[in-house]
C-alpha positions as CSV (number, residue, x, y, z in Angstrom):
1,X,-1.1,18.6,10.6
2,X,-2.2,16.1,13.5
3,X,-0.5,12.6,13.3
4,X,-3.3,9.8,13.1
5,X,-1.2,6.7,14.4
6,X,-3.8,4.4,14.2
7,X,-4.0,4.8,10.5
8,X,-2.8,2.3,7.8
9,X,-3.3,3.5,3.8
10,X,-3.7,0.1,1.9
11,X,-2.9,0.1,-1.8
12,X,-3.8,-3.3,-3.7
13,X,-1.8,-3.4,-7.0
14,X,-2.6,-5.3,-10.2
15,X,-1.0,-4.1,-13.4
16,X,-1.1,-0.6,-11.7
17,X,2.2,-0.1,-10.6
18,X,3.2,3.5,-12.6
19,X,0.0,5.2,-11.0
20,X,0.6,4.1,-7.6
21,X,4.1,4.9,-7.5
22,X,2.9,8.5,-8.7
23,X,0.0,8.4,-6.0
24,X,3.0,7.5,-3.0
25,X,5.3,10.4,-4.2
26,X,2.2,12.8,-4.6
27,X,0.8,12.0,-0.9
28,X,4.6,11.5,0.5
29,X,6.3,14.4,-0.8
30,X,5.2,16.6,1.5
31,X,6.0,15.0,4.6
32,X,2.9,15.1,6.3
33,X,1.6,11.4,5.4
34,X,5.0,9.1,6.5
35,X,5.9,5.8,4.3
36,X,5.6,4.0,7.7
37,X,1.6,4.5,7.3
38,X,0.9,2.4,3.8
39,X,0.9,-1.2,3.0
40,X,1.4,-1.9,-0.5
41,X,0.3,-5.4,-1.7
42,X,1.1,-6.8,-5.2
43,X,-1.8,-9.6,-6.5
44,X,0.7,-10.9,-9.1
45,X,0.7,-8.4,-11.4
46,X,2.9,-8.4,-14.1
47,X,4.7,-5.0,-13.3
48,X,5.0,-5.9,-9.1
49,X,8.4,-6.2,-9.5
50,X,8.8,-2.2,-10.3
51,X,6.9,-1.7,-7.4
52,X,8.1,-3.5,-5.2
53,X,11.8,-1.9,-6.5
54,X,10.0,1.4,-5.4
55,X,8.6,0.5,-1.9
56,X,11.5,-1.0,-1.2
57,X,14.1,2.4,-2.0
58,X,11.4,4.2,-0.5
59,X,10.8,2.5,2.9
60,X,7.3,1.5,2.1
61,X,5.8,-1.7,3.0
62,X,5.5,-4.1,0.5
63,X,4.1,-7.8,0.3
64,X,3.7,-9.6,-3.0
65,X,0.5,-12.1,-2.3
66,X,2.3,-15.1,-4.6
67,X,-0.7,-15.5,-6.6
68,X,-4.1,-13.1,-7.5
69,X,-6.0,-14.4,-4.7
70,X,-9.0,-11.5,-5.2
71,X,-9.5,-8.2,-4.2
72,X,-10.9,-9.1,-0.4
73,X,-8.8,-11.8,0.2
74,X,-5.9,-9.6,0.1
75,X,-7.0,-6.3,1.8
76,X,-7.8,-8.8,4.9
77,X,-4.7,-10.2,4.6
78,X,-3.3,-6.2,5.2
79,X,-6.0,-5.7,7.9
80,X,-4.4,-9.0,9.9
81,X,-1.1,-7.3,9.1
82,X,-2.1,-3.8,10.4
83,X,-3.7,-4.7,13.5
84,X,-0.5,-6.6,14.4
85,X,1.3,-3.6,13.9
86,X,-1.8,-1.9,16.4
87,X,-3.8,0.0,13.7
88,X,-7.3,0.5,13.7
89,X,-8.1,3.0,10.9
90,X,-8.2,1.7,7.4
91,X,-8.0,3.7,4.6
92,X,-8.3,1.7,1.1
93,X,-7.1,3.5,-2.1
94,X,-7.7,1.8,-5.3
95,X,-5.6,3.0,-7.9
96,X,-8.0,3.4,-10.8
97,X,-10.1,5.7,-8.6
98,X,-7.5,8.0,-7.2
């Protein structure tokens, strides 16, 4: 499988922090996605902090945004944060959906 550099996976967690960790080891396990290509952003959820246990033994980005500061307020914040990092494909998954 072709590498896509330019891609970023962002995952917005609130309160859905057991089926996104499922959701990173089902599209991770294989090796063909790499942990380097999410960012994981926690909107104060109550259960962030397993999450963020996760991402962190798991090398996967995580930021916790403080407070719930809405749904488009923090997927910009990880488009700022991935265009830093020279990205330029965005792929959203929402947790519910996936």
């Amino acid at each position: 499988m072709r590498e896509i550099k330019e891609l970023i996976i962002i995952i917005l967690n609130y309160n859905s922090s057991k089926e996104i960790i499922r959701q990173l080891s089902m599209l991770t396990n294989k090796g063909e996605i790499s942990n380097d290509s999410f960012i994981i952003l926690d909107n104060n959820s109550n259960d962030g902090e397993d999450l963020e246990a996760y991402c962190n033994a798991h090398n996967f980005f995580f930021h916790q945004m403080g407070n719930n500061l809405g749904y488009a307020y923090a997927n910009n914040w990880a488009i700022r944060k991935a265009i830093e990092w020279g990205k330029n494909i965005f792929l959203f998954l929402i947790p519910i959906f996936i």
